[in-house]
LOLUMNU-686332 format. One line per 2 residues: their letters; for each residue x, y, z of N, C-alpha, C. Coordinates in nm, 2 decimals. Each point is the difference from the previous one (the first is absolute). Last residue first. Layout:
<nodes>
a	X,Y,Z,X,Y,Z,X,Y,Z  ...
</nodes>
This chain:
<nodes>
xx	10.86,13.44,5.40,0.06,-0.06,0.06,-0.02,-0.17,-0.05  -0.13,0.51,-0.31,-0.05,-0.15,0.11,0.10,-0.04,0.02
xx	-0.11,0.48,-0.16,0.09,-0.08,0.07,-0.03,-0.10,0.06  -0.21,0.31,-0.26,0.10,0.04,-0.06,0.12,-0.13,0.03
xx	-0.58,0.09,0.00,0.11,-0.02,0.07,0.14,-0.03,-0.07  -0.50,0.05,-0.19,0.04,0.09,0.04,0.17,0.03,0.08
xx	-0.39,-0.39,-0.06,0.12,0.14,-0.16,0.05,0.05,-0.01  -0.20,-0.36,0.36,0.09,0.10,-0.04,0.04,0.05,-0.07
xx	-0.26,-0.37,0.33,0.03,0.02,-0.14,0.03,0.18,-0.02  0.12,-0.33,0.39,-0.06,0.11,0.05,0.04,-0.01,-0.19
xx	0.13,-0.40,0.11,-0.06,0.07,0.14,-0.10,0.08,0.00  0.17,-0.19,-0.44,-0.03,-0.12,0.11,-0.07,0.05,0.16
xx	0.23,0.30,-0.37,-0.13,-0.06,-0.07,-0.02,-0.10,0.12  0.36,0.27,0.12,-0.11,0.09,-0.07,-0.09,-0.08,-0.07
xx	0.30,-0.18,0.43,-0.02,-0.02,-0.14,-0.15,0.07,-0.10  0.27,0.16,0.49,0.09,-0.14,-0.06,-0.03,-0.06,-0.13
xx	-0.03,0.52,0.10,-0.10,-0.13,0.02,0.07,-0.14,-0.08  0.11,0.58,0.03,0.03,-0.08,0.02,-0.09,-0.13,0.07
xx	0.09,0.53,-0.27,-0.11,-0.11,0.10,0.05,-0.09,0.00  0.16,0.50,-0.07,0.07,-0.12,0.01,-0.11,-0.09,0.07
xx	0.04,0.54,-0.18,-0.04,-0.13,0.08,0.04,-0.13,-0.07  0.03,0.49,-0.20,0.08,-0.02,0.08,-0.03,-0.10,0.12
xx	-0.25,0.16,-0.44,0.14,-0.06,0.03,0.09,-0.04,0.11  -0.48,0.10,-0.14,0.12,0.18,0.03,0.13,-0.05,-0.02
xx	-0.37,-0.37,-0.07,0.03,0.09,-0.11,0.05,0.09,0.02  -0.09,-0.26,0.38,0.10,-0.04,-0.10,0.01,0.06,-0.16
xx	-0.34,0.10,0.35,0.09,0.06,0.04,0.15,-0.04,-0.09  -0.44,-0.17,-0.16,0.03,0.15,-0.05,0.12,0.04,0.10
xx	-0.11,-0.43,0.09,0.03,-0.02,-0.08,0.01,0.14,-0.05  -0.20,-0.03,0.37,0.12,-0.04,0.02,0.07,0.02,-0.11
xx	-0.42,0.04,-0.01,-0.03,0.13,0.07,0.22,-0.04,-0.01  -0.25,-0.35,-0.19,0.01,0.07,-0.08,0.04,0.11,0.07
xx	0.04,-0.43,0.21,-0.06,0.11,0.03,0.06,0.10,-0.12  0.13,-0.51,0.00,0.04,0.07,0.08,-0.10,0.12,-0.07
xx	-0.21,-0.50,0.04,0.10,0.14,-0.06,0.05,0.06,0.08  -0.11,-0.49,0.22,-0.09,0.13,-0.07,0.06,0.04,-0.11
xx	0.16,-0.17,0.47,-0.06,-0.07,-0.05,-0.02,0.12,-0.14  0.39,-0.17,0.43,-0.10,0.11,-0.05,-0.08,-0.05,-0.14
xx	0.30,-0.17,0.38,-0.11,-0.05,-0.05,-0.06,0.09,-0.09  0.53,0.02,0.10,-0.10,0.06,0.06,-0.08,-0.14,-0.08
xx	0.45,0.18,-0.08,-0.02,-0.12,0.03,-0.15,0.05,0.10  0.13,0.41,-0.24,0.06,-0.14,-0.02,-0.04,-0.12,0.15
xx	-0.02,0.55,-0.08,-0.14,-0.14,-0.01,0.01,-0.13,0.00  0.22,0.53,-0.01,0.03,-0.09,0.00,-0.10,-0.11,0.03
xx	0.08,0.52,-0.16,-0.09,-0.08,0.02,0.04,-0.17,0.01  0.26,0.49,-0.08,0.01,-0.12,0.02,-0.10,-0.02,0.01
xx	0.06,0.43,-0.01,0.01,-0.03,-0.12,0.05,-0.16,-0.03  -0.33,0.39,0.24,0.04,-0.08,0.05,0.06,-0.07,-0.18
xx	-0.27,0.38,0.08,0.17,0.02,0.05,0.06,-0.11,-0.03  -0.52,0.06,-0.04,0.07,0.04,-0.08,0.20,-0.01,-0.04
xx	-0.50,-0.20,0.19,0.22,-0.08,0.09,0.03,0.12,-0.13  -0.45,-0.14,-0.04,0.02,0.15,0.05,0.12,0.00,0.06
xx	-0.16,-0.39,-0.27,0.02,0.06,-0.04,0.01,0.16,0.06  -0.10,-0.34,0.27,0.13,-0.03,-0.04,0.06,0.12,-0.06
xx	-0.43,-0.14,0.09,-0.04,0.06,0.02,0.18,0.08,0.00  -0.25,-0.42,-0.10,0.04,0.14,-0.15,0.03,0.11,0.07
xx	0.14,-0.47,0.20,-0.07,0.11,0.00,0.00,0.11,-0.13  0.12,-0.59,0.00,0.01,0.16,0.00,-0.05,0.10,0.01
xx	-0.18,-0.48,0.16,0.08,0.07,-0.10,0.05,0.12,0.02  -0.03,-0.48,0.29,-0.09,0.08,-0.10,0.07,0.06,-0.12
xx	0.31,-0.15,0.47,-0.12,-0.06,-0.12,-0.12,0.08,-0.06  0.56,-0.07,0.33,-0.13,0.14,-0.07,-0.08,-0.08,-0.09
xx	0.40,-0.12,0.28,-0.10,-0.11,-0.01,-0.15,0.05,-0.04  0.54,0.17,-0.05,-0.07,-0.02,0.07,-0.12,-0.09,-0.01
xx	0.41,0.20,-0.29,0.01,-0.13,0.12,-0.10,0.03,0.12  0.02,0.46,-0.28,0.01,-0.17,-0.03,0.06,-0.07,0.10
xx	-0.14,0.47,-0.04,-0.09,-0.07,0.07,0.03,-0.17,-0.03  0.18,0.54,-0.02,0.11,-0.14,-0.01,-0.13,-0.07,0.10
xx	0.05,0.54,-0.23,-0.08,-0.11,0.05,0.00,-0.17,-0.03  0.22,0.52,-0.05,0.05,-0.15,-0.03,-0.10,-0.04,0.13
xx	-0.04,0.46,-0.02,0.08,-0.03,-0.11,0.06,-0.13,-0.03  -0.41,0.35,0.20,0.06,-0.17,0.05,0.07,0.02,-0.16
xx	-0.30,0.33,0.13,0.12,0.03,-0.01,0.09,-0.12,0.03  -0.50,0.04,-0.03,0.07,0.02,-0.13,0.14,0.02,0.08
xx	-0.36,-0.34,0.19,0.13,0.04,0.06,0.08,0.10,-0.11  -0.47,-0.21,-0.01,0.02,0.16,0.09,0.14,0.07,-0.03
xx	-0.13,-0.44,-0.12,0.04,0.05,-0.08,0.01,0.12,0.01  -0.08,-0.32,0.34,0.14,-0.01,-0.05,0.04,0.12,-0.18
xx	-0.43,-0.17,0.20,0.04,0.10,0.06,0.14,0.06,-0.02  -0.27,-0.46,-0.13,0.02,0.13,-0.11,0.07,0.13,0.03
xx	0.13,-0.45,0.20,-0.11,0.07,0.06,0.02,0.15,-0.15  0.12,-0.54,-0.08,0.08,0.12,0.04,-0.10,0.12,0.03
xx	-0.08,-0.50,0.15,-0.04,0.06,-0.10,0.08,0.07,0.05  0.18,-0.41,0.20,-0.16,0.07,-0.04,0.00,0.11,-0.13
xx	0.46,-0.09,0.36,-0.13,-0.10,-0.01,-0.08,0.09,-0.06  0.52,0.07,0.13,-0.13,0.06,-0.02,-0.09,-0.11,-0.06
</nodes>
């Protein structure tokens, strides 16, 4: 995958592992992310991604049960929020 991650992706509430790493994704993180209630993977790693990660994201990691993953929480994608850098 090439380009931006289409916000639309956040439609997806019953997505339970969303696996967008090793691709050629650039920009930032959708806030729109934050509506993946289910989903308890978020994977991101080796990407372009740019920015913070999405405060809308970061309250799904306060229910506890998600897993963000980005090759480097301060270098790629900045992250307070993330439990799990690669």
């Amino acid at each position: 995958l090439t380009g931006t991650i289409p916000s639309e992706l956040g439609q997806l509430d019953r997505m339970i592992i969303l696996a967008l790493d090793s691709n050629r994704l650039t920009g930032s993180i959708p806030s729109s992310f934050g509506n993946l209630d289910a989903v308890i993977f978020l994977l991101l790693s080796d990407n372009d991604l740019t920015g913070q990660m999405p405060a809308e994201v970061c309250s799904l990691l306060s229910l506890g049960n998600l897993v963000v993953a980005t090759a480097d929480c301060i270098v790629e994608v900045e992250c307070h929020c993330c439990r799990f850098c690669l």
